[in-house]
C-alpha positions as CSV (number, residue, x, y, z in Angstrom):
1,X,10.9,-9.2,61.8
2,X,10.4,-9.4,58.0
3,X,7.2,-8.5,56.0
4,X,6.0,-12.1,55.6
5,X,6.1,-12.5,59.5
6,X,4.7,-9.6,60.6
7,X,2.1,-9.7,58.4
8,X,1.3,-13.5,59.2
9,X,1.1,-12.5,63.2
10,X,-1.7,-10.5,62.5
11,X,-3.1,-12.6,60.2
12,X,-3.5,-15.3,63.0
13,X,-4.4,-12.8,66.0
14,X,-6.8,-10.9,64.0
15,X,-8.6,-14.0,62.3
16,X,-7.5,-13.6,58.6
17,X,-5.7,-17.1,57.9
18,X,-3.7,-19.7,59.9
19,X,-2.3,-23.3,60.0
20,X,-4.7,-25.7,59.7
21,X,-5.7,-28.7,62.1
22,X,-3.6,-27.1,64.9
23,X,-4.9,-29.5,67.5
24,X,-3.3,-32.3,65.5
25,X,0.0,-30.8,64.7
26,X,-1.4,-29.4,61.1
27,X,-0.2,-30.4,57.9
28,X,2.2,-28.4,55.8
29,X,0.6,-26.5,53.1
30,X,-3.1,-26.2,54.4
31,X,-4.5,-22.8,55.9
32,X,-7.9,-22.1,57.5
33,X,-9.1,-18.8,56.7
34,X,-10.3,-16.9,59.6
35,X,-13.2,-15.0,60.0
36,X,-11.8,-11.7,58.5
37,X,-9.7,-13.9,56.0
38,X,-13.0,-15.7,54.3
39,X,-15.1,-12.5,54.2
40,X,-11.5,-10.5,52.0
41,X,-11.8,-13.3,50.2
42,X,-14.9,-13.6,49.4
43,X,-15.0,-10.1,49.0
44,X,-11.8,-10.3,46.2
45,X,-13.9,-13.3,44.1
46,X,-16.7,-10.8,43.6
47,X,-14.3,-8.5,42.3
48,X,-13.2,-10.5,40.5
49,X,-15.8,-12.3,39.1
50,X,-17.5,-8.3,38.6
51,X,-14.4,-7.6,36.2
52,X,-13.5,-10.8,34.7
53,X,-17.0,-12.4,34.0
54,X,-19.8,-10.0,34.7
55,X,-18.4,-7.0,32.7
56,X,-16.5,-9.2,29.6
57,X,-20.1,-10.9,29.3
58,X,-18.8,-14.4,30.2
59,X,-19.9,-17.4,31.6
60,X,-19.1,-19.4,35.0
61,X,-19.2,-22.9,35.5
62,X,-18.5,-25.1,38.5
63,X,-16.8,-28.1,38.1
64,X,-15.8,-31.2,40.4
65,X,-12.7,-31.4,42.1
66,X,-12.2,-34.7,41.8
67,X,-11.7,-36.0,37.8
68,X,-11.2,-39.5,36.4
69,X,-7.8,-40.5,35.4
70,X,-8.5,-40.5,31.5
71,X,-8.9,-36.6,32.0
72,X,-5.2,-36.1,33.1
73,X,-3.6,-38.4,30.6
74,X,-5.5,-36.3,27.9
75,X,-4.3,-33.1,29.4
76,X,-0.8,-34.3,30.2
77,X,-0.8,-33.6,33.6
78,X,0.5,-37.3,34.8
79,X,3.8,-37.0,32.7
80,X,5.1,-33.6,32.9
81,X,3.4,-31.7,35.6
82,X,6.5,-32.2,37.9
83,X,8.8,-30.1,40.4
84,X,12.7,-30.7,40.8
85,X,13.2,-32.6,44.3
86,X,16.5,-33.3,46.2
87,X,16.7,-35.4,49.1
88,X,19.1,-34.8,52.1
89,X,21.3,-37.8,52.3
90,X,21.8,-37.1,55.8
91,X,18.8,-36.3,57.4
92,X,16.6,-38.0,54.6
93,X,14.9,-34.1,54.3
94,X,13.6,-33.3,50.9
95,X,13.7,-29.9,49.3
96,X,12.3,-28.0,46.0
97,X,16.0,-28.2,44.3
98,X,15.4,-25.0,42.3
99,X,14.1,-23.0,45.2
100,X,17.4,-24.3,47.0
101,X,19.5,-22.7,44.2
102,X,17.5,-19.3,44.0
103,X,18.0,-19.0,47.4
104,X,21.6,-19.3,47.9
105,X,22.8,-17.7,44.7
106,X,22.2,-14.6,42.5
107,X,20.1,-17.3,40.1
108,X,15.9,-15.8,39.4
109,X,14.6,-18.5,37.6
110,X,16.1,-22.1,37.9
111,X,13.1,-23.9,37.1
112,X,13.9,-23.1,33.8
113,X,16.9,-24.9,34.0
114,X,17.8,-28.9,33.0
115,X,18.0,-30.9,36.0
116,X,21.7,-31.4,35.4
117,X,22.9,-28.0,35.3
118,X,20.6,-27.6,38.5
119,X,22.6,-30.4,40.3
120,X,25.9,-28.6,39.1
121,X,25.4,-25.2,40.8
122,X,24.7,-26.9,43.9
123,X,27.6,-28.8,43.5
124,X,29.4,-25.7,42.5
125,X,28.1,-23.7,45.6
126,X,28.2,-26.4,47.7
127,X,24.7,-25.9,49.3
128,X,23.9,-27.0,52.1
129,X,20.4,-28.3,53.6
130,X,18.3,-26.0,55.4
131,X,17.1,-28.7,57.5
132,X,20.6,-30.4,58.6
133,X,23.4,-28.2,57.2
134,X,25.1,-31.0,55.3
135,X,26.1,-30.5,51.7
136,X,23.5,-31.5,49.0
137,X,26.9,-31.8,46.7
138,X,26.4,-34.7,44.6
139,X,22.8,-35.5,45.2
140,X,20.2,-36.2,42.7
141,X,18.2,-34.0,41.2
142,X,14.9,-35.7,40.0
143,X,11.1,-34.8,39.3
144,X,8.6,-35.5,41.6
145,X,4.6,-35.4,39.8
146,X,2.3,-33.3,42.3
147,X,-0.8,-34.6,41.6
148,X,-2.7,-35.8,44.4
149,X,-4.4,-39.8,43.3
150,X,-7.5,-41.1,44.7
151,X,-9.8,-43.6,43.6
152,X,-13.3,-43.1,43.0
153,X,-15.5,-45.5,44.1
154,X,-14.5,-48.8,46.4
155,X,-11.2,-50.2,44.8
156,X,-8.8,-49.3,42.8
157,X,-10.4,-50.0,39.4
158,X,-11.7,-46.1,39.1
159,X,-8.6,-44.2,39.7
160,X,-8.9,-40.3,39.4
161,X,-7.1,-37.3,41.1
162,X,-8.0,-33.6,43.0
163,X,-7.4,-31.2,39.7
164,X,-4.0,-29.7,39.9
165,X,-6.0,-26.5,38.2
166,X,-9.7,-25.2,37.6
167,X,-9.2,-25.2,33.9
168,X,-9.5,-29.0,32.8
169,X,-12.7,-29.1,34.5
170,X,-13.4,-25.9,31.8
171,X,-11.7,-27.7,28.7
172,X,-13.0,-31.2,29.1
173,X,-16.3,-29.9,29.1
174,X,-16.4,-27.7,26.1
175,X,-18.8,-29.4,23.7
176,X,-21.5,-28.9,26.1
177,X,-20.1,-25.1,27.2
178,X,-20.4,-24.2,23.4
179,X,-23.8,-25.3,23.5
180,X,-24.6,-22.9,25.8
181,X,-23.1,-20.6,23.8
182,X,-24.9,-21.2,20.7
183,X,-21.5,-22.4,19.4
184,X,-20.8,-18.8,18.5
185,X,-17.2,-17.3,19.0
186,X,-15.6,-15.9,20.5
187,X,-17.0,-16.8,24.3
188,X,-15.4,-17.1,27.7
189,X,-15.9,-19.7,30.9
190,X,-14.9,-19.0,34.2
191,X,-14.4,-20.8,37.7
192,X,-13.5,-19.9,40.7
193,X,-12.7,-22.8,42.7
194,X,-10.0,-25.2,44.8
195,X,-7.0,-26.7,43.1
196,X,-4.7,-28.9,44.7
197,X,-0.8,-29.6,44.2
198,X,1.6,-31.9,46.7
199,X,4.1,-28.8,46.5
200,X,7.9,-30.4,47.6
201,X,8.2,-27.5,50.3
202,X,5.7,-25.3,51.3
203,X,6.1,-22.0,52.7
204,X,5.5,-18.3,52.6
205,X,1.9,-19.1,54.3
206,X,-0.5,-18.7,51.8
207,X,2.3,-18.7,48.8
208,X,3.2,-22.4,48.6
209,X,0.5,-24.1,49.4
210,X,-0.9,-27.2,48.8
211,X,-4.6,-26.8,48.8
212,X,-5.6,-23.3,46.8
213,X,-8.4,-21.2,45.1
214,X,-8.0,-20.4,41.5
215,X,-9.8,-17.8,39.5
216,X,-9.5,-19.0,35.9
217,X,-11.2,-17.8,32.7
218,X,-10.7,-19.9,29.5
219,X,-11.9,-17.5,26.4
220,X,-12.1,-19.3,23.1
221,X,-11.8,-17.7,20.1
222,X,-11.5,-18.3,16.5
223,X,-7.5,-16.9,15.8
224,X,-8.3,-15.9,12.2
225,X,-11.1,-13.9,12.8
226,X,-11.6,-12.8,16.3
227,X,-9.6,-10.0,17.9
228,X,-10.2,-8.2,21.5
229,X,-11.2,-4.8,21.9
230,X,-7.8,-3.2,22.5
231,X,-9.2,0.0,21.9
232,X,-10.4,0.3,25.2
233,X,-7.1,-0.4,26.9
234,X,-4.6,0.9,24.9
235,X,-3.5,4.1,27.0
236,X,-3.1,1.5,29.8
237,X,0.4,1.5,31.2
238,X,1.9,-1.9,31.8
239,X,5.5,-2.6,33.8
240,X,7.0,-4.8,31.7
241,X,9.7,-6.7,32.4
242,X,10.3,-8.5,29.2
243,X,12.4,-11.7,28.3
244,X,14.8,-9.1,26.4
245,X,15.0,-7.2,29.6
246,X,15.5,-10.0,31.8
247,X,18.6,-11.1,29.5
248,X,20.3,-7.9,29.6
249,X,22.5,-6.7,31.8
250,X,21.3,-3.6,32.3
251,X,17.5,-4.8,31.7
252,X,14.5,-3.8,34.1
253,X,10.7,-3.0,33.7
254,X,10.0,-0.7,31.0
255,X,6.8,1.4,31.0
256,X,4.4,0.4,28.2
257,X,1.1,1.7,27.2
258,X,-1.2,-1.6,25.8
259,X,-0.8,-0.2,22.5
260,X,2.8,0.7,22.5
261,X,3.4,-2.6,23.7
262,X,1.5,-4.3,20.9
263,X,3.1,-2.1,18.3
264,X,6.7,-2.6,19.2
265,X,6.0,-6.6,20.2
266,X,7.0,-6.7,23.1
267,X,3.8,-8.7,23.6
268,X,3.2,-10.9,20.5
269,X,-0.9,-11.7,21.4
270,X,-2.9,-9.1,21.0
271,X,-5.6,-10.8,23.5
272,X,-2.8,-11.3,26.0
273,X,-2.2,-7.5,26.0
274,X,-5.4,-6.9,26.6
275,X,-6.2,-9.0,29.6
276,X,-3.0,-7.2,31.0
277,X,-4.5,-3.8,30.5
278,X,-7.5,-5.2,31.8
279,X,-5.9,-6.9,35.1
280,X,-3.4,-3.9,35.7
281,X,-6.4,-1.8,36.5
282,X,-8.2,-4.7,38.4
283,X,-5.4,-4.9,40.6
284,X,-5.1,-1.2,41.5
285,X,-8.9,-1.7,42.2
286,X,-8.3,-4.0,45.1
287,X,-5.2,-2.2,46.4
288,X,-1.8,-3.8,45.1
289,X,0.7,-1.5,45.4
290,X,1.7,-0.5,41.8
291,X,5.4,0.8,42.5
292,X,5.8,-3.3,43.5
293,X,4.0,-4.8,40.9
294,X,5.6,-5.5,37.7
295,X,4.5,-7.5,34.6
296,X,7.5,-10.5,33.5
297,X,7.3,-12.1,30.4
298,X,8.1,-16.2,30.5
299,X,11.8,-16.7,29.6
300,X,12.3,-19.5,26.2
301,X,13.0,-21.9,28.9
302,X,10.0,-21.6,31.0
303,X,7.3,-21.4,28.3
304,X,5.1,-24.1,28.5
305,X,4.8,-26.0,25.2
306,X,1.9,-25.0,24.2
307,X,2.0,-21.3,24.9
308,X,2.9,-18.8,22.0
309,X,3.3,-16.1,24.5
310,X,2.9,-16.2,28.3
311,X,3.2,-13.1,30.7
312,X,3.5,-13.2,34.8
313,X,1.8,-10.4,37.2
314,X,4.2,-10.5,40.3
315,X,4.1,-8.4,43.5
316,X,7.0,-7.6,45.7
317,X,7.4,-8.7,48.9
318,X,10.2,-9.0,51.7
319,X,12.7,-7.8,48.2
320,X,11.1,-11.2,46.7
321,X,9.0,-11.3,43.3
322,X,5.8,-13.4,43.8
323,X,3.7,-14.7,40.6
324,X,0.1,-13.8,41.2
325,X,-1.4,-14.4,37.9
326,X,-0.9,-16.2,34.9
327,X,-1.5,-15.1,31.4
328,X,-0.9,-17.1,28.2
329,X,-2.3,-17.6,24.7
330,X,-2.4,-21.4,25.1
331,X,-3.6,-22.1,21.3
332,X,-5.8,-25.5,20.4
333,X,-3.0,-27.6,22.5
334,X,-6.1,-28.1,25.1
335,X,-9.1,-29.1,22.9
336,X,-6.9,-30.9,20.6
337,X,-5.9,-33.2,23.7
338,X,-9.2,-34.1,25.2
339,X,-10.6,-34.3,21.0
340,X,-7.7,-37.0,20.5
341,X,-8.3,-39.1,24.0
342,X,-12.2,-39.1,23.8
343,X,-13.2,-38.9,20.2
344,X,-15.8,-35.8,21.6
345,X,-15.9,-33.2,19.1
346,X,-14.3,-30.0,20.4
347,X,-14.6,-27.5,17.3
348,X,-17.8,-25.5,16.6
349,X,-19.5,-24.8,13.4
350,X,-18.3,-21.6,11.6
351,X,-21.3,-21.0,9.0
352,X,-20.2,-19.3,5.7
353,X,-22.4,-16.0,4.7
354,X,-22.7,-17.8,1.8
355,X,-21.8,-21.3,0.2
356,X,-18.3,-21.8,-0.9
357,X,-17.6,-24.5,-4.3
358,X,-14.1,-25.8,-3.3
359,X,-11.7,-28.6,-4.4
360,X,-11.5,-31.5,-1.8
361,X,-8.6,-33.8,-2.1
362,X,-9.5,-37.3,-0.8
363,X,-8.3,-40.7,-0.5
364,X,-10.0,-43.8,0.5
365,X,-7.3,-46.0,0.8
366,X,-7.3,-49.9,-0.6
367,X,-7.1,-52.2,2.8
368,X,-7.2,-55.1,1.1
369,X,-3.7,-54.0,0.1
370,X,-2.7,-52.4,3.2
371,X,-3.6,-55.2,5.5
372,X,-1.3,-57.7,4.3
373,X,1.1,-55.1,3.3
374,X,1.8,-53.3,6.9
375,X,-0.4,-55.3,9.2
376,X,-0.5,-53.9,12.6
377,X,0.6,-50.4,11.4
378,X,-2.1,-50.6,8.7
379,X,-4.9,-48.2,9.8
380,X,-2.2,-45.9,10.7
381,X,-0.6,-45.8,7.7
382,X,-4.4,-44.9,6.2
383,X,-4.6,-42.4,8.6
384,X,-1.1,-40.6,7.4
385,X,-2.3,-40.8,4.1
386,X,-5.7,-38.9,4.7
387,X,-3.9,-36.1,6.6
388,X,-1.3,-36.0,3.9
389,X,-3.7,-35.5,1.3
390,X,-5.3,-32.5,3.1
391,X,-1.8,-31.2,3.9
392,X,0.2,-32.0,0.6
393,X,-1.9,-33.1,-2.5
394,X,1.2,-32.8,-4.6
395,X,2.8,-35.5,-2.6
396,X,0.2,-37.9,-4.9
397,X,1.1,-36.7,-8.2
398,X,3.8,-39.8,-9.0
399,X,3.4,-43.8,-8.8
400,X,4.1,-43.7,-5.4
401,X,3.6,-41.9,-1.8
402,X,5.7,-42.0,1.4
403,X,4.4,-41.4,5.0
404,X,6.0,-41.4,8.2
405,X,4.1,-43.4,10.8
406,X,6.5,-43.7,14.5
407,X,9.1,-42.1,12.7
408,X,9.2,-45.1,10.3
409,X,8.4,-44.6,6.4
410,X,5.7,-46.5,4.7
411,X,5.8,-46.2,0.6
412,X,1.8,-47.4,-0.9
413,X,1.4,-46.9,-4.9
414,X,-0.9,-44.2,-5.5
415,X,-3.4,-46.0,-7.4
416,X,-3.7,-47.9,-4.0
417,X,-4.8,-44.9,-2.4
418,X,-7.8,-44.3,-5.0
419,X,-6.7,-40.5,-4.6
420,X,-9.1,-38.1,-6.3
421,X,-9.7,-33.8,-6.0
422,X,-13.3,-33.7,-5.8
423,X,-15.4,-30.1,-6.1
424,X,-17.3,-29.8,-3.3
425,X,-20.0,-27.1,-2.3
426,X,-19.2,-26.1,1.6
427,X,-21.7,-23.8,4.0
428,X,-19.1,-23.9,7.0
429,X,-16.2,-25.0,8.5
430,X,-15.2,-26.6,11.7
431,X,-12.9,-24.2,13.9
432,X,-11.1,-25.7,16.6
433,X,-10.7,-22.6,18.6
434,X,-7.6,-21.4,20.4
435,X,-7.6,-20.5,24.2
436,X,-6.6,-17.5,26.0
437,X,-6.1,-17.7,29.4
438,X,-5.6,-15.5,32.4
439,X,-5.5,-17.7,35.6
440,X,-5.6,-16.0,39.1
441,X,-4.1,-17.2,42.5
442,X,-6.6,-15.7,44.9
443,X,-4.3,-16.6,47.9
444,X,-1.6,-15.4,47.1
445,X,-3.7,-11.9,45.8
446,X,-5.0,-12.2,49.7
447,X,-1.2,-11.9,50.8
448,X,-0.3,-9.7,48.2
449,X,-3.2,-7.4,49.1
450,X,-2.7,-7.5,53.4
451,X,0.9,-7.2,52.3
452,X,0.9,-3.8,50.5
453,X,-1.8,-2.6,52.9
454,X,0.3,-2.8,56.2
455,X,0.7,0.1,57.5
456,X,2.6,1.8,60.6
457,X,2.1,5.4,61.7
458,X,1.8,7.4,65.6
459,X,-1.9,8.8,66.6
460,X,-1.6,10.9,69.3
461,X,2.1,10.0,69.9
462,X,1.0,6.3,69.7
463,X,1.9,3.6,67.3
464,X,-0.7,1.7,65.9
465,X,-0.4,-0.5,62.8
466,X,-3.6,-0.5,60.3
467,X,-4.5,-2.1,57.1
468,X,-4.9,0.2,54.1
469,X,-7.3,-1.9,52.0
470,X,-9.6,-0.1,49.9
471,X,-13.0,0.2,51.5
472,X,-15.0,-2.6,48.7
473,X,-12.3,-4.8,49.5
474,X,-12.3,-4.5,53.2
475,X,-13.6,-7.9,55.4
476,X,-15.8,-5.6,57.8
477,X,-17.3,-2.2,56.5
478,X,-18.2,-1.0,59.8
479,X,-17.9,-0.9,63.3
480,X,-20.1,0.1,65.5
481,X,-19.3,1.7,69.3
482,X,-21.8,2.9,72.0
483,X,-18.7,5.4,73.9
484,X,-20.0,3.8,77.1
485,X,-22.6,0.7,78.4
486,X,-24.8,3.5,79.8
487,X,-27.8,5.8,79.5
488,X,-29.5,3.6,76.6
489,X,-25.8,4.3,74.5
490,X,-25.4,1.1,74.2
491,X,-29.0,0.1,73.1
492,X,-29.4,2.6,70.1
493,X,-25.9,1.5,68.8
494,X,-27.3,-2.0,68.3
495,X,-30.1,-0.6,66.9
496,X,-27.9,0.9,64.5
497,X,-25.7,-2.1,63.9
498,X,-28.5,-3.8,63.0
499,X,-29.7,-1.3,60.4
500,X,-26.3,-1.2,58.8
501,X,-26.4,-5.3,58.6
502,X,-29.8,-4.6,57.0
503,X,-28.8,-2.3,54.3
504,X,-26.4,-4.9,53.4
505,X,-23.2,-3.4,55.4
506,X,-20.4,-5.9,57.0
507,X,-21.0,-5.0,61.3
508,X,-19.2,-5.2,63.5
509,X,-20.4,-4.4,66.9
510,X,-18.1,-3.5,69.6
511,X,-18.3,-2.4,73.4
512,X,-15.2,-4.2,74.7
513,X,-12.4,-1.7,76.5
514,X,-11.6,1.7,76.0
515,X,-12.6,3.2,72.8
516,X,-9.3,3.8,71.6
517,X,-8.4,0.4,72.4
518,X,-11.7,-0.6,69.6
519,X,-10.2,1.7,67.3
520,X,-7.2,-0.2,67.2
521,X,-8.8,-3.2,66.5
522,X,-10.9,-2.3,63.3
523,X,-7.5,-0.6,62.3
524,X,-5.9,-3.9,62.6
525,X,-8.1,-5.8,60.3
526,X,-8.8,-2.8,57.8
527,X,-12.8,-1.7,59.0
528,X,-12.8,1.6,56.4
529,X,-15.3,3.7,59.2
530,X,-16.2,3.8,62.5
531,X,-19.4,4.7,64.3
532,X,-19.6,6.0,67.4
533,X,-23.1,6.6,69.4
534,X,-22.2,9.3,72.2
535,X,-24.9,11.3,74.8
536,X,-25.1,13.8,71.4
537,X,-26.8,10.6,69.4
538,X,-29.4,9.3,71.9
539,X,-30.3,13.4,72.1
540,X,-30.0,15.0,68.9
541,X,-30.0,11.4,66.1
542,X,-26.1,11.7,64.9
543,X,-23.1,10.1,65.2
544,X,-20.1,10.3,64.9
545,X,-18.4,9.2,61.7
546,X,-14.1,8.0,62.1
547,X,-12.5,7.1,58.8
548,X,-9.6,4.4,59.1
549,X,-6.7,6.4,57.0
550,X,-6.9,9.5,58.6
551,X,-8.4,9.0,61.9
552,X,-10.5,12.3,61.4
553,X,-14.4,12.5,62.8
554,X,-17.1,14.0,61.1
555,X,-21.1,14.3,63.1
556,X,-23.4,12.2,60.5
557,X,-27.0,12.2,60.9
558,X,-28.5,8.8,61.4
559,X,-31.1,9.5,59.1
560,X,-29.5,8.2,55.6
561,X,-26.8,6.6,57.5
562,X,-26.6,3.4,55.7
563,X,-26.8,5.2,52.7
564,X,-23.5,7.4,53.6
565,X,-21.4,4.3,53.9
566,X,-22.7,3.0,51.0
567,X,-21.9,6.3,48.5
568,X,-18.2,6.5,50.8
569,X,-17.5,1.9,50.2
570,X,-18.4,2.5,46.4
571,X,-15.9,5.7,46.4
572,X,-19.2,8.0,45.3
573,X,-18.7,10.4,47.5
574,X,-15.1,11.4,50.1
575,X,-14.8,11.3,53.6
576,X,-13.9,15.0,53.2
577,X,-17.2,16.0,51.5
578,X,-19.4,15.0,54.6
């Protein structure tokens, strides 16, 4: 049984996540998360919102799901947010075509590649389907758009979609969000919330889905002046798997402090190293597994258009690498987008310490001229003017001035432009800031995390299987045992169980079977201690105290109980100082 099975077994005895609507067949790509599964990750979204908001002083926001089509078009999601499908021409299947080649040949990263040469190693390999086992040789390879549409309202004349990703709901909103922040850089919005894509194929459980939580944090900052505090991560040591590396034949992940990395430029973005050094730590926090975690840096032909730099935190699982998180310095593309499609204003106010006496070229272009001249193109043509004048001034100094409007070349005489330099006194400027952005798959850090945590070893010349997740991440804290339904045992361990719950402990209270047999369980599902009320507790007020890890047993008084647990969850005290 491989790693992803085993571990998705437990997940659906023990109550951590499984296929929803069951009693209906399910759909493909939708999980319910049990009763363990909701309280990890709740559990992991404080954590992360602790590291990532909280302690970087940032804000949160909560935006809709659902967002009208104009949002999208700005963004760009409805002409290039696509996936490579091929369809089975004899069983009508359809398949992620890029997934198909990675797994059938020694090929990593095919989404990078054209569509073409994506059909041709098929071809090439003559893959077949997994669904029907007839070659795919010679099918098409086209792109299929994953947005899910809806319409808002009754009809069809309000058409808007689930977002494909937390963050437009963060960037289309930014003249407000600056607002709040006293339109004073840099600052940083976060959400955690549902995204949704109509993946080709889903599998892996909670790896392809189609229905997901992101934790996103958009940080604006003004990329002249603004730099991150790298000082406070830069004896951080990152994996790095870099682009060179990946090219190389002899390439693999290279061990980088922050500010060796920075240095020798292996990452270019100084804010994108820090967020690494940051989230390397994070992630040891909640109990990745750093000898199968590695950092990989975006290949040229992955890199997202608008991305100067873009780095990849993957996990290792069943010998696969699994993307996690997303980091990328994602420049002004965003605000520049939303500030072309809705005339909003997305720059802030930069005031001057003091006022600055500049030259201003302008032009205020004759239309009585143009009109007739260009017609339709007109106003665009007066538009290429003004921006050349900012960019070019020079470009006025003869009788006559080209621009390029739609790749075609309009020539005005100067004196039709009515260009002029004037001398202008300016307090501030308008900075359209750039965007940094790490973006967080919290499902696939839940699989990651139960993953890594797996665990087989013999007690007592019996195999059990337990999960090794650190004690703040773990779903339930505590359980609690009376060692039989007898003498008032049973009483004062609900008595106790109910303390705990009113300290603020996760309970679980437990008097089913054999005490071993409860062990097991809370061993299962990752409970960090055990508490046991015996004929000693109802006489002499202790208990006794089982940590997961080691099984060993340690008599606790009850008085400060609570408080015990809570110094051992927060990893203030060790079970071995008790």
């Amino acid at each position: 049984m491989s790693e992803g099975e085993r571990l998705t077994e437990l997940a659906k005895r023990r109550g951590f996540y499984f296929p929803a609507a069951g009693a209906y067949g399910g759909a493909a790509g939708f999980w319910t998360y049990g009763p363990q599964g909701a309280a990890l990750k709740s559990n992991v979204e404080d954590a992360w919102r602790d590291r990532f908001v909280l302690q970087e002083g940032h804000q949160e926001i909560s935006a809709p799901d659902v967002m009208p089509e104009a949002v999208f078009e700005a963004s760009g999601h409805l002409d290039g947010f696509d996936d490579m499908i091929i369809e089975c021409g004899e069983c009508g299947a359809t398949h992620r075509a890029d997934h198909i080649v990675e797994d059938n040949t020694d090929i990593e990263e095919a989404e990078s590649l054209p569509n073409e040469d994506v059909m041709d190693i098929i071809a090439d390999h003559d893959i077949a389907c997994p669904s029907c086992n007839a070659s795919l040789a010679g099918e098409p390879v086209d792109n299929f758009n994953l947005m899910f549409a809806t319409n808002i309202g009754p009809g069809t004349s309000s058409p808007g979609y689930l977002r494909p990703e937390t963050a437009q709901g963060i960037f289309v909103e930014f003249p407000q969000l600056s607002e709040y922040a006293r339109n004073q850089l840099p600052f940083g919005v976060a959400q955690i919330g549902k995204a949704y894509r109509n993946e080709i194929s889903p599998r892996k459980s909670l790896v392809r889905v189609r229905e997901f939580t992101q934790a996103e944090l958009e940080h604006f900052v003004d990329p002249e002046e603004d730099e991150p505090p790298l000082a406070d991560v830069e004896d951080v040591t990152l994996p790095l798997y870099s682009g060179e590396s990946q090219q190389a034949a002899d390439g693999g992940v290279e061990q980088l402090t922050v500010g060796e990395a920075v240095d020798e430029g292996v990452v270019t973005s100084d804010w994108v190293a820090y967020y690494l050094g940051v989230a390397r730590d994070w992630y040891e926090r909640i109990g990745i597994d750093m000898d199968r975690f590695r950092f990989r840096q975006h290949l040229p032909g992955e890199l997202a258009h608008y991305a100067a730099d873009c780095w990849d935190a993957e996990a290792e699982i069943d010998g696969d690498w699994i993307e996690i998180t997303g980091f990328a310095y994602r420049g002004d593309y965003d605000l520049q987008k939303h500030a072309e499609h809705s005339g909003e204003d997305y720059t802030v106010f930069k005031q001057y310490d003091e006022p600055v006496t500049v030259e201003r070229p302008t032009v205020d272009p004759d239309m009585s001229y143009l009109g007739p001249e260009f017609g339709g193109d007109a106003q665009s043509v007066a538009d290429a003017l003004e921006a050349l004048a900012e960019r070019d001034p020079e470009a006025f100094e003869g009788e006559d001035v080209t621009v390029e409007v739609d790749g075609e070349a309009y020539t005005v005489p100067v004196k039709e432009t009515d260009f002029s330099v004037e001398t202008v006194t300016e307090n501030g400027e308008h900075v359209r800031p750039h965007v940094v952005e790490p973006s967080f798959g919290v499902g696939r850090l839940i699989y990651t995390m139960l993953a890594h945590a797996y665990t087989e070893d013999e007690v007592d010349g019996e195999e059990r299987t337990y999960l090794d997740l650190p004690p703040e991440q773990a779903p339930t804290t505590v359980g609690v045992f009376p060692l039989m339904d007898k003498d008032g045992m049973a009483e004062y361990a609900r008595e106790i169980a109910s303390a705990l719950r009113e300290a603020g402990h996760s309970v679980t209270y437990d008097d089913s079977g054999a005490i071993g047999r409860r062990y097991r369980r809370q061993d299962e599902i990752g409970t960090p201690y055990c508490v046991t009320v015996d004929y000693e507790s109802v006489e002499e007020d202790t208990v006794t105290v089982r940590e997961r890890d080691s099984t060993e047993q340690k008599r606790v008084s009850i008085d400060g109980l609570a408080e015990t647990i809570a110094r051992l969850t927060e990893g203030e005290t060790t079970f071995d100082d008790l």
